[in-house]
N, C-alpha and C positions, 0 to 999 in steps of 0.2 A: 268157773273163775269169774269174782265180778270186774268188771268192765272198770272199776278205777283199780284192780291192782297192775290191770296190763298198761294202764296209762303210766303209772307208778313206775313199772319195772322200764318201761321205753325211759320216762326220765333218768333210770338209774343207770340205765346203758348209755343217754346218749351224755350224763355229765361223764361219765368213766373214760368214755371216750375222748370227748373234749379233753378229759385231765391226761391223757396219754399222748394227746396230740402238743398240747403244751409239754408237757414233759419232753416229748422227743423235739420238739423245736429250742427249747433251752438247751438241752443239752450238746444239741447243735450249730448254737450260737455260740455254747463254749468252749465248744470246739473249734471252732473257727476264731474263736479270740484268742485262742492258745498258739496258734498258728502265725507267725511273723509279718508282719506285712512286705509284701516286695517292696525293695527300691529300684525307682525307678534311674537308674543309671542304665548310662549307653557307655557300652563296651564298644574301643575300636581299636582294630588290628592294627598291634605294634608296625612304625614307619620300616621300611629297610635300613639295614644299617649302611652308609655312606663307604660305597667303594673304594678300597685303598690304593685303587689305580685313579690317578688323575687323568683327565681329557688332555692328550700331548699338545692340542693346540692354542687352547687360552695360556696352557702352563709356560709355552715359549712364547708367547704373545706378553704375559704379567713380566717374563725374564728379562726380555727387552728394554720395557717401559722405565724399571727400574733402572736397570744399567744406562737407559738414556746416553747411546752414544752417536757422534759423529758418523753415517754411514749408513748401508743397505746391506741388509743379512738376508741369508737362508741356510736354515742348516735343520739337522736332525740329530738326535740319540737312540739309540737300537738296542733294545737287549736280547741278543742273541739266544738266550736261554728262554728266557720266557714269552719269546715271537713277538715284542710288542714295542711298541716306540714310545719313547718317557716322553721328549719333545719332539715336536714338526710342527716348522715355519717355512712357509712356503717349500716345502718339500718336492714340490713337482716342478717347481718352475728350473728351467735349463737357463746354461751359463759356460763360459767356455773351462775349459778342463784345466789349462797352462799344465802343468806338469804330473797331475793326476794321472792324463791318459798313458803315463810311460808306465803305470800297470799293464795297460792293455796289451799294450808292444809288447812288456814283459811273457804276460801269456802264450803270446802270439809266436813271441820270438822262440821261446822254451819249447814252445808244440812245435817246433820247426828244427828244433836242434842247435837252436846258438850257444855259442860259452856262455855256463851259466854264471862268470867270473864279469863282464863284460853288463848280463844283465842285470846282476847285482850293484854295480860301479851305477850305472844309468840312475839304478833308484837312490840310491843309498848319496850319490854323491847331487843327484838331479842333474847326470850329465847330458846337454843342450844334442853334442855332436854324437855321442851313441847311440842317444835316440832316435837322431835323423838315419844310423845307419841302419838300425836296426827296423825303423819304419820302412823304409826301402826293403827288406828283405823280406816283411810280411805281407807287402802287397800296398802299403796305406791304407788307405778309406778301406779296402773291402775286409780288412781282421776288423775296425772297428762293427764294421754289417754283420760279418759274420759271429762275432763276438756278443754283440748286445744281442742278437737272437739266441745262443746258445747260454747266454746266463742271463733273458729274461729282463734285457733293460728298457723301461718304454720310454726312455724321453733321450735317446743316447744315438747321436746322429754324424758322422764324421762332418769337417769341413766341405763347402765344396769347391775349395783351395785344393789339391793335392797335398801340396807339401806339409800344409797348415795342423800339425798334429796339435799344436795347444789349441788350435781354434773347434776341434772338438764339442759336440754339445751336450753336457750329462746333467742330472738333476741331482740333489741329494740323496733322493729318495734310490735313485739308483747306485751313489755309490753305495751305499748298504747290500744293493743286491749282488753288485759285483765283488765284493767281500764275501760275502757271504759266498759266495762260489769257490772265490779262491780258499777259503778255510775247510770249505766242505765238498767239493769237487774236485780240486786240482788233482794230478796224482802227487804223490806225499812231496817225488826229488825238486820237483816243479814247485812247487807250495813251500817250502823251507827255505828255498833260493829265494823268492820273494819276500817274506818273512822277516826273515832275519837281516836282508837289507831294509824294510821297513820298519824294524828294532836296532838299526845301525846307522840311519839317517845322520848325517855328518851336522856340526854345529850352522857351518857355511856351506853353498850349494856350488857347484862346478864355478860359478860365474861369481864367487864372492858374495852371494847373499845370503845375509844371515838366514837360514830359514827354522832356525825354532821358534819361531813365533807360534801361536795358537796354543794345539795339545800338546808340541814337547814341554813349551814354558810353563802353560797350566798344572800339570797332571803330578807338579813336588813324586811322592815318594812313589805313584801307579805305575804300576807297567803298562807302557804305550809302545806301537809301532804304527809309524807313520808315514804317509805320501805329500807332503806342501807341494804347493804352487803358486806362481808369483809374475803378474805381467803390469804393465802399463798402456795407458794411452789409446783405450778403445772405448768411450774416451777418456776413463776414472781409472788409478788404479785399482789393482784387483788379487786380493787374495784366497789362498784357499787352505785349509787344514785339513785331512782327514785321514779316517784310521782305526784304528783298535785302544781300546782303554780300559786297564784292569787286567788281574789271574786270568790265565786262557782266553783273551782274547774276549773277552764276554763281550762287551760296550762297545759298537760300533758309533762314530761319529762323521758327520762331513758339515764341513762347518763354511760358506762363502762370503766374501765381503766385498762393495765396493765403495769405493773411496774417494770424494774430492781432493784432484791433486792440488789444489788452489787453496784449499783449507788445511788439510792433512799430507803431513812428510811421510817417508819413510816408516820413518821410527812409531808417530803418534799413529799409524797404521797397524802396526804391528802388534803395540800395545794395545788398540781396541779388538783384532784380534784374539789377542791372549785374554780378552777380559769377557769376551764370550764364551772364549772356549772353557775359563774357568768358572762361569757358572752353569755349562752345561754339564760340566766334572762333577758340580755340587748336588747337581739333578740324581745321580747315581743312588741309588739306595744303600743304604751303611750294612 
């Protein structure tokens, strides 16, 4: 074979090849041109969606500001059902009881065997003199020790007056939990007698005071049962609401106030009262 055909044929290989290697690079370019380009976007994970429960304590903190009234609150809303508190403002801090603590008597008294005629009149009417008897018969100070330990009160401390059952010291926070006892602990005879005088709360209280003020006046068509209380001159007056709000008892409330008696009567007490207590009613979920 002469020596220029094998030169020949190398040329004939090495263009064939060439033209295969261009071939498969084209056709590889076209490939890839067919091919879409990425966009460059940045994906990011959807935000959470904004909790339907609000924080109970800016919410009664915003309630306040608005209502902008005359006076020193604390108070709370509870819903018994779903364990959790729509509003709390100053919740923990203690304050004396006035006529609150004649639950406690009530307890005390009913575990002890009193007419339960007698400790419905006490609540129902917020009589002054049944409760003094009925105090005496529980011991005083030690049902309240022995009380807030068996329903869990931590900020709930008797006078250390003897006889001083308004001067009592409970928080809001606890009366929720002392509700919450009587609705789900008491036994049923003991629980109904309370009950239903705190669903029977009289217009006027043993001593002529109005005490619908707060959740009776607030609450129009709800079903409420309630405990008021009402003192002076330590050294502001001072009121208190608290209780159940709504079907079965759901809504627990305690609502406190205190009041320049220099600036604010009676009456202008009463009404800031009720003007808390109705938009803590408004708080209630529909």
């Amino acid at each position: 074979m002469p020596p220029w055909f094998s030169a020949a044929v190398r040329r004939k290989s090495f263009r064939a090849a060439a033209i295969a290697a261009i071939a498969v690079v084209s056709l590889t370019v076209g490939v890839l041109a067919s091919i879409p380009e990425p966009k460059a976007e940045i994906h990011f994970l959807p935000e959470p969606a904004p909790s339907s429960e609000s924080d109970p304590e800016p919410a009664a903190a915003g309630l306040l500001q608005e209502l902008d009234l005359a006076g020193e609150f604390s108070f709370v809303l509870y819903d018994s059902v779903e364990d959790r508190y729509l509003l709390s403002h100053r919740a923990d801090e203690t304050h004396n009881t006035m006529s609150v603590s004649k639950i406690l008597i009530a307890v005390g008294a009913l575990r002890g065997g009193a007419d339960p005629s007698r400790v419905a009149e006490m609540i129902s009417r917020s009589d002054d003199a049944i409760a003094s008897e009925l105090w005496a018969v529980v011991g005083g100070p030690a049902v309240v020790e022995d009380l807030a330990a068996s329903m869990g009160l931590e900020h709930t401390t008797p006078s250390p007056e003897w006889g001083r059952w308004g001067d009592v010291q409970i928080a809001a926070s606890d009366v929720v939990r002392m509700y919450e006892y009587v609705f789900a602990e008491l036994p049923e005879a003991d629980r109904t007698v309370i009950v239903d005088a705190m669903a029977g709360t009289t217009e006027l209280g043993s001593d002529g005071y109005d005490q619908s003020f707060g959740i009776p006046d607030a609450a129009g068509d709800l079903d409420w049962a309630v405990k008021q209380g009402w003192g002076c001159c330590k050294p502001d007056r001072f009121l208190v609401s608290t209780g159940t709000i709504g079907a079965d008892h759901r809504y627990m409330a305690a609502i406190f106030g205190a009041f320049d008696e220099t600036r604010l009567d009676e009456a202008q007490s009463a009404a800031a009262m009720t003007a808390v207590a109705a938009a803590v009613i408004a708080a209630i979920p529909e």
